[in-house]
Structure formats: structure tokens, C-alpha cells
C-alpha positions as CSV (number, residue, x, y, z in Angstrom):
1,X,36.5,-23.1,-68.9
2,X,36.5,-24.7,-65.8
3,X,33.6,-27.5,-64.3
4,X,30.9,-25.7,-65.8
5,X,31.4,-26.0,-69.4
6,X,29.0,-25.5,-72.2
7,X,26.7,-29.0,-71.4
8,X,26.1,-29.2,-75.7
9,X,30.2,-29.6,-76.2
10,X,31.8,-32.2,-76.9
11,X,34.4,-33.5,-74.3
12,X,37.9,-34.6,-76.8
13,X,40.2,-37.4,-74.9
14,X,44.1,-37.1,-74.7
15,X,43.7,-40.1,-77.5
16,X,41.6,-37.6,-80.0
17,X,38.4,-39.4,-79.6
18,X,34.8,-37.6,-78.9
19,X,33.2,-38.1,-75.9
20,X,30.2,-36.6,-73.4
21,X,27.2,-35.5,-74.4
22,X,27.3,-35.8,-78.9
23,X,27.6,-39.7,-78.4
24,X,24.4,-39.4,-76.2
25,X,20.8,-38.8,-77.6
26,X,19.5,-35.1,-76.7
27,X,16.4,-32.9,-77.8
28,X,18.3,-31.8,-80.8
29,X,19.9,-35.3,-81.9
30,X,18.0,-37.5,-84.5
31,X,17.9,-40.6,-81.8
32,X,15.0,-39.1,-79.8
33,X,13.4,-37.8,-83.0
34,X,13.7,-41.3,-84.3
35,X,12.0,-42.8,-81.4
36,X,8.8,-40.2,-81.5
37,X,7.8,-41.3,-85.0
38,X,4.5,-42.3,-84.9
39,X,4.4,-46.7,-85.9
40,X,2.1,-47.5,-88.3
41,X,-0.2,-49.5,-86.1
42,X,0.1,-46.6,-83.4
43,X,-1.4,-44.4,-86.2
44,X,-3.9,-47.2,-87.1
45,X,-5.1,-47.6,-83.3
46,X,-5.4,-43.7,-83.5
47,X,-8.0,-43.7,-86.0
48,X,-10.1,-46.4,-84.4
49,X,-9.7,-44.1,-81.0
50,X,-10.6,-41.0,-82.5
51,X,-13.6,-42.7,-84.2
52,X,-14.8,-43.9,-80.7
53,X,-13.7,-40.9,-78.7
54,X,-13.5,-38.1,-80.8
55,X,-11.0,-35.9,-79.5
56,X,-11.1,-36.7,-75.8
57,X,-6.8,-36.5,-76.1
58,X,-6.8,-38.2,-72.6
59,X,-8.8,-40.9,-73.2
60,X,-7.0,-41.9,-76.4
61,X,-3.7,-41.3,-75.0
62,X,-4.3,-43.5,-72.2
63,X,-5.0,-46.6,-75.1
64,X,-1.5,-45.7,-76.7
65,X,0.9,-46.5,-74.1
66,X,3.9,-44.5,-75.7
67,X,2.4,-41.2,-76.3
68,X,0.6,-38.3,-74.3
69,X,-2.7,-36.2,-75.1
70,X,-0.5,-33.3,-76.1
71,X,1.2,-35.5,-78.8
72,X,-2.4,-36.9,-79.8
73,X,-4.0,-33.6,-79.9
74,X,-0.3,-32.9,-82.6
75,X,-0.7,-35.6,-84.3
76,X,-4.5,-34.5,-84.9
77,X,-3.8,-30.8,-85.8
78,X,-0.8,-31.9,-88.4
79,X,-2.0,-34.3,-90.2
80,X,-5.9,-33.7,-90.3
81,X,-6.1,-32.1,-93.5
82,X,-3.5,-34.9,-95.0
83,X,-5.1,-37.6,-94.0
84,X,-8.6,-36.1,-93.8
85,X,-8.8,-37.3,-90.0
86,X,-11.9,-35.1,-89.5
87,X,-14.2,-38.1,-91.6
88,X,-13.3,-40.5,-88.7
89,X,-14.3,-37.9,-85.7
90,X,-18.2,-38.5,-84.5
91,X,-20.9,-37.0,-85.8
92,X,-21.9,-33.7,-83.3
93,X,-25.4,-35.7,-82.7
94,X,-23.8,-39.2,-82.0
95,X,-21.7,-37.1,-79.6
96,X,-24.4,-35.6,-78.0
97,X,-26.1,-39.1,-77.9
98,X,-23.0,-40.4,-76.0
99,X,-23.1,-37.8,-73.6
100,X,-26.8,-38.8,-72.4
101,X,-29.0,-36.1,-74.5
102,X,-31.3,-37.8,-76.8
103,X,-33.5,-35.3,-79.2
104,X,-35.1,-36.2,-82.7
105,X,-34.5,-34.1,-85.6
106,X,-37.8,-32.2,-84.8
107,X,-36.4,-31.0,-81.9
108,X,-33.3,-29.4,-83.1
109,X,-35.4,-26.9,-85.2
């Protein structure tokens, strides 16, 4: 097949044994999928972030050093309904608080 062989394959030594890219951890190998597993006290810091931020993905990502807003914003939308995440996210009037309104609940109506 020449230089440009199929990058997935496996390279097989004169001596029989595997080598290249199945000894190396890819996208579709179990050692990156290993390493993206949420810790428990990344999941515990988590909650406390979403309690504070709500789901500002950016802000709480930027706490949790190993993951990104995207995999936040996952982590939310998978396991909300398992772990009833949506009891720890802020009230929509503490939120508006927060954000520098202030109304009482005569003014709402």
C-alpha cells in the first residue's frame, strides 16, 4: 500500500509483534475514554458550581481545570434527570438578583 497506509492499522514487525498506532491511545481506544470519566470530586465541585453559577458553562469550566464548557454543558444535559441536577441550579429570581434587578413579589404581577 505504499507510505500512505490506512493510519487505524496496525503496523506487524518481521518478529510478529504489533506495532503503530493500536498500542497508542486514539478517539476510539478505551485509554482516552478512561481519562474523560468525570472523578468524583470533579462531579462534586460541579454541583457546588452549578449551585453558584447556574449554567454559565464558561465560568464553571474555568473552576475545573480538566474539562471544557462543552463537556460541562454534557455532563449537565446527561445526567440532569439522573441525578436531578436541576434542584441545585438558582432560583430564576436569585438569578435575576445576581444580575443587578431587584423587584418584590408585587411587582412581578
Amino acid at each position: 500500500m505504499g507510505q500512505l497506509g490506512d493510519p487505524f492499522q496496525a503496523a506487524v514487525s518481521d518478529s510478529g509483534q504489533v506495532t503503530g498506532p493500536v498500542n497508542q491511545p486514539t478517539l476510539f481506544g478505551s485509554s482516552i475514554k478512561a481519562q474523560n470519566q468525570w472523578q468524583r470530586d470533579e462531579k462534586e465541585k460541579f454541583i457546588q458550581l452549578l449551585q453558584l453559577h447556574g449554567r454559565n458553562w464558561q465560568v464553571i469550566a474555568d473552576e475545573l481545570p480538566r474539562r471544557t464548557a462543552q463537556q460541562c454543558r454534557n455532563y449537565f444535559q446527561n445526567y440532569k434527570y439522573k441525578l436531578r441536577l436541576g434542584r441545585y441550579l438558582p432560583s430564576h429570581d436569585e438569578l435575576h438578583v445576581q444580575a443587578g434587578g431587584s423587584w418584590s413579589p408585587s411587582e412581578r404581577n
